[in-house]
LODRENNU-180168 format. One record per residue: residue number from 1; residue in three letters; x negated, y negated, z negated of N, C-alpha, C in turn. Coordinates in Angstrom, 2 decimals, always signed. Layout:
BEGIN
{node NUM "ALA" {X Y Z} {X Y Z} {X Y Z}},
...
//
This chain:
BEGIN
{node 1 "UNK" {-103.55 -127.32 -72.62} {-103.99 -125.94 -72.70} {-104.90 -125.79 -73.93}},
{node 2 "UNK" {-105.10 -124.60 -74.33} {-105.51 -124.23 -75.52} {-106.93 -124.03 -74.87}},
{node 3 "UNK" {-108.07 -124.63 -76.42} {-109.48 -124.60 -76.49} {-109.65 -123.05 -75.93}},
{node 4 "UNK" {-111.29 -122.63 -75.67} {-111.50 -121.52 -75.49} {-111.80 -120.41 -77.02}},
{node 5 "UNK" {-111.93 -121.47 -77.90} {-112.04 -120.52 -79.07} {-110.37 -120.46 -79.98}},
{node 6 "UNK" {-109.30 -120.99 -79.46} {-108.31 -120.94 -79.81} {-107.94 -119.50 -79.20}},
{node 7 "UNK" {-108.24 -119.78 -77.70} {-107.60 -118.76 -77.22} {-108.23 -117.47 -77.64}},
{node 8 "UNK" {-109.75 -117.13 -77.91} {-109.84 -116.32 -78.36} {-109.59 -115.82 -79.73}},
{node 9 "UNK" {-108.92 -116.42 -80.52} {-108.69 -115.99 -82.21} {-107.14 -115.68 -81.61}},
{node 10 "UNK" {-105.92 -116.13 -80.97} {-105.29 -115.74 -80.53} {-105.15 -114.43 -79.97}},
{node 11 "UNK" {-106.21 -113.93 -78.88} {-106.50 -112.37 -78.34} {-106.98 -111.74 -79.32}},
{node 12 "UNK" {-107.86 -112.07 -80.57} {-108.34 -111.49 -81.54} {-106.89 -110.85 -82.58}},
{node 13 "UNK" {-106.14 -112.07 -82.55} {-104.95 -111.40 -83.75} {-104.41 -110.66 -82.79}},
{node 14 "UNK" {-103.90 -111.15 -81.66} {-103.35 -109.83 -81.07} {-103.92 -108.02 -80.68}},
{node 15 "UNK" {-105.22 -108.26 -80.79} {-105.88 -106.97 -80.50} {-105.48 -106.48 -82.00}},
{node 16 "UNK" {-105.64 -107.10 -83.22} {-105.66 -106.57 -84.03} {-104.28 -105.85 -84.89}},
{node 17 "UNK" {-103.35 -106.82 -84.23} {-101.74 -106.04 -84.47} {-101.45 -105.22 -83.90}},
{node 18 "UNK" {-102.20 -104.75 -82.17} {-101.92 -104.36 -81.57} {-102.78 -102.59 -82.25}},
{node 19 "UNK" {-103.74 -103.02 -82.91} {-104.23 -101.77 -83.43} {-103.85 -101.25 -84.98}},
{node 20 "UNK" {-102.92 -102.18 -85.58} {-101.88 -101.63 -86.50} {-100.85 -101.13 -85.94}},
{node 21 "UNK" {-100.30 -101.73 -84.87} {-99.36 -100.74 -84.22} {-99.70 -99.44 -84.02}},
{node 22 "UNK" {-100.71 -99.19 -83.28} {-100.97 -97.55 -82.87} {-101.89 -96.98 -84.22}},
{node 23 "UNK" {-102.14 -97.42 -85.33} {-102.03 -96.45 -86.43} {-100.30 -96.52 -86.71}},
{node 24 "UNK" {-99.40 -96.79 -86.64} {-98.38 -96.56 -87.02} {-97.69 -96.04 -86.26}},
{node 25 "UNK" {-98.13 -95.97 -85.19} {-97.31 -94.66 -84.05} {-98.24 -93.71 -84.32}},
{node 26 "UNK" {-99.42 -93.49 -84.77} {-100.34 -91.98 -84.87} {-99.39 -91.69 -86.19}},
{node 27 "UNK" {-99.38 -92.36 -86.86} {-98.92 -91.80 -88.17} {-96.83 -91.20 -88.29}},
{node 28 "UNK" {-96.08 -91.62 -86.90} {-95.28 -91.31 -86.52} {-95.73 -89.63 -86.03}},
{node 29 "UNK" {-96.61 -89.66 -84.86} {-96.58 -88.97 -84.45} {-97.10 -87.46 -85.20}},
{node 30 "UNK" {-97.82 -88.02 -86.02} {-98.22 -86.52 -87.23} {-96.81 -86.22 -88.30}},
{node 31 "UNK" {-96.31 -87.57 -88.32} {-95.14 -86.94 -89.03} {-93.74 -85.89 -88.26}},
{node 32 "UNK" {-94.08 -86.13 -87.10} {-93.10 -85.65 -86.00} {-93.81 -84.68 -86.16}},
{node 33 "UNK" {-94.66 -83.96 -86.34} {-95.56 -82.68 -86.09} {-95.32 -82.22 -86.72}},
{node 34 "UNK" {-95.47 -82.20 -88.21} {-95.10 -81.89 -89.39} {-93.33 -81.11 -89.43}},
{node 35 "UNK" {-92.64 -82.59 -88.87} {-90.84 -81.89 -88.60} {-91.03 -80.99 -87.64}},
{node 36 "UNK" {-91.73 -80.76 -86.83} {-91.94 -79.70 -85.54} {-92.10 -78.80 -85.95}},
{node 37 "UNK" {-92.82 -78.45 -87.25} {-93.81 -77.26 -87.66} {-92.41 -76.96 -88.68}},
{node 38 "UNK" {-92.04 -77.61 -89.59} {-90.54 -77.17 -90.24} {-89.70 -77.18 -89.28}},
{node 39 "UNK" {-88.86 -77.37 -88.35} {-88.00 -76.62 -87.50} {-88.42 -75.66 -86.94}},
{node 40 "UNK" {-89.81 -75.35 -86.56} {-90.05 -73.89 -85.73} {-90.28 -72.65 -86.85}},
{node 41 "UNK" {-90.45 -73.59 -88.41} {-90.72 -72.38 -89.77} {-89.26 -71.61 -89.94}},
{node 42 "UNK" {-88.11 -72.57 -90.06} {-86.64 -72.33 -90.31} {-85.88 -71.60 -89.61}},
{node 43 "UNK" {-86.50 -72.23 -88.10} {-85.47 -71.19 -87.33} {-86.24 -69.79 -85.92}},
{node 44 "UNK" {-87.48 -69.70 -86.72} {-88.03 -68.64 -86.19} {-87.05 -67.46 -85.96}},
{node 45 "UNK" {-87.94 -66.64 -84.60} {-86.79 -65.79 -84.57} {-85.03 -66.03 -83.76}},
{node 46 "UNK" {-84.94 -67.11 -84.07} {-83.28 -67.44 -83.65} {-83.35 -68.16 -81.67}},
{node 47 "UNK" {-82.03 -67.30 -81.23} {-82.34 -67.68 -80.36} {-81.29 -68.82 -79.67}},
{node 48 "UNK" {-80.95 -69.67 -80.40} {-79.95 -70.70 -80.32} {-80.08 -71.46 -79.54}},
{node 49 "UNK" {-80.15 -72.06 -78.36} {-80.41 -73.14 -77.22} {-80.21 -74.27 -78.05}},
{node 50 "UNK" {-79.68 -74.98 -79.31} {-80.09 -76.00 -80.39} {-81.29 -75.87 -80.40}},
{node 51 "UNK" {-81.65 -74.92 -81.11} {-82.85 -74.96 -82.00} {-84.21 -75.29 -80.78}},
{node 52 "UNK" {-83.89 -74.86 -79.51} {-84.98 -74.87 -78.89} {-85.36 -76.07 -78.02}},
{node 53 "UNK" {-83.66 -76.20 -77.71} {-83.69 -77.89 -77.27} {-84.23 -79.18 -78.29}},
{node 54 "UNK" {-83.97 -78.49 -79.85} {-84.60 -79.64 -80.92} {-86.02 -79.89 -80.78}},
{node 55 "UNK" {-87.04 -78.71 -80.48} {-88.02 -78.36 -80.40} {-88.96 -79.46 -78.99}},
{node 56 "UNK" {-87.77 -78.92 -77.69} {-88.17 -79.60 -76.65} {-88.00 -80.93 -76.76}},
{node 57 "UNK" {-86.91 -81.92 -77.36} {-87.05 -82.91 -77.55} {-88.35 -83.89 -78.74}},
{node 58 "UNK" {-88.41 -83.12 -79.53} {-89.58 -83.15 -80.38} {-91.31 -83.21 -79.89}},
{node 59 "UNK" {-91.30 -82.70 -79.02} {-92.46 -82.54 -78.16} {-92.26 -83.67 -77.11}},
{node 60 "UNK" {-90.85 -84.18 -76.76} {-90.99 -85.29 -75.62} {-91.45 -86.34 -76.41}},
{node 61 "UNK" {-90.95 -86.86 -77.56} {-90.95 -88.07 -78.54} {-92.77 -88.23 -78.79}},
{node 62 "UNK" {-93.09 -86.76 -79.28} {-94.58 -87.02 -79.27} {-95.44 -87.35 -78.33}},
{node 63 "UNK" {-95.15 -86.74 -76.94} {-95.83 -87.41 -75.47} {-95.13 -88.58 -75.79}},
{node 64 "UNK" {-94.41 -88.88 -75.78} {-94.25 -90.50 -75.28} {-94.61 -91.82 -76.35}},
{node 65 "UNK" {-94.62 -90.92 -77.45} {-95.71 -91.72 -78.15} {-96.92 -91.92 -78.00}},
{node 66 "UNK" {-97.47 -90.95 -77.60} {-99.03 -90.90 -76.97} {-98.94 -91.26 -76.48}},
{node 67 "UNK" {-97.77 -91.49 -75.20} {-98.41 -92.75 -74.02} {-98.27 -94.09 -74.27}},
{node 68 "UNK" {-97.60 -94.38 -75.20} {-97.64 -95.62 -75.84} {-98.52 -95.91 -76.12}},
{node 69 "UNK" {-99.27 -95.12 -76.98} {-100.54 -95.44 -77.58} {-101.59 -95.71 -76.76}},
{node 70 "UNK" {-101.55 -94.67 -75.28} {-102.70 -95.35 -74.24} {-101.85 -96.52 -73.79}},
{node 71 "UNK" {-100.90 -97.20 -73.85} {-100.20 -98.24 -73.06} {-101.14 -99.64 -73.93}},
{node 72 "UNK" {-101.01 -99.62 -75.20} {-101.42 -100.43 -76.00} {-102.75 -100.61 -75.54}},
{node 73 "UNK" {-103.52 -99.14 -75.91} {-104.93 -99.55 -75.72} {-105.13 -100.08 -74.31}},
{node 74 "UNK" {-104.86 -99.85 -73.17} {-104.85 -100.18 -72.53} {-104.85 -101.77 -72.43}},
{node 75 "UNK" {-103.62 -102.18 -73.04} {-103.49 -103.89 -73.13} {-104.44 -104.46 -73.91}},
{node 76 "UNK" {-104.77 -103.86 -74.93} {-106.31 -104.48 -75.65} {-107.14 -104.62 -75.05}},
{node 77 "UNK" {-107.80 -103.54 -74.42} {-109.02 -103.89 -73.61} {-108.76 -104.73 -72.64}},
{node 78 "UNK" {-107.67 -105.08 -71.72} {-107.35 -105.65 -70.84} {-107.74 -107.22 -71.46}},
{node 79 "UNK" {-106.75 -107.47 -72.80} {-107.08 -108.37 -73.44} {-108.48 -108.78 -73.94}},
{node 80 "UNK" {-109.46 -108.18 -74.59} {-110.54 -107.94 -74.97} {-111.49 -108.59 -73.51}},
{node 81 "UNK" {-111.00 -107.88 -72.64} {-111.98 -108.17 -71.00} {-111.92 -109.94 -70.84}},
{node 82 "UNK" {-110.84 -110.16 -71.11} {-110.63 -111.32 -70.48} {-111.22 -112.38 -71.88}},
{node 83 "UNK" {-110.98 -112.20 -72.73} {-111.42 -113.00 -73.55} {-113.22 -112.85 -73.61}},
{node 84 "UNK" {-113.82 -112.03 -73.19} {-115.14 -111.72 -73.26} {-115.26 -112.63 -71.54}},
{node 85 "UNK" {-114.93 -113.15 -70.86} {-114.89 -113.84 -69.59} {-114.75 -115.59 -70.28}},
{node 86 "UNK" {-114.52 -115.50 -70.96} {-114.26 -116.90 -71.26} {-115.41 -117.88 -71.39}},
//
């Protein structure tokens, strides 16, 4: 089994990929905002069940990125807890 300061530089890189990940899902998710805000500029007005279903799916992708993002943090601190127990 691995030392106790192994294991913690181990939880350390992982907290820390784990918090490049969720800047790179925030930075998904503003870019999805952005396409949200140009599909609702383009097809204002129109009442196409496309355009609105594009819209509704656009808004699911962003919740479920956000919950990713609490999923992660979640596992950090989880991680973080336990390595602060050591």
């Amino acid at each position: 089994m691995a030392g106790v300061e192994e294991i913690r530089a181990g939880i350390s890189l992982a907290t820390q990929k784990a918090q490049e990940s969720m800047a790179a899902i925030q930075q998904a998710i503003l870019t999805l905002e952005e396409g949200q805000q140009a599909l609702a500029a383009a097809t204002q007005g129109s009442g196409q069940e496309e355009s609105q279903q594009a819209q509704g799916l656009l808004s699911e992708a962003i919740q479920t990125l956000s919950g990713v993002q609490g999923t992660i943090n979640a596992s950090t601190q989880a991680a973080e807890g336990y390595a602060s127990r050591l």
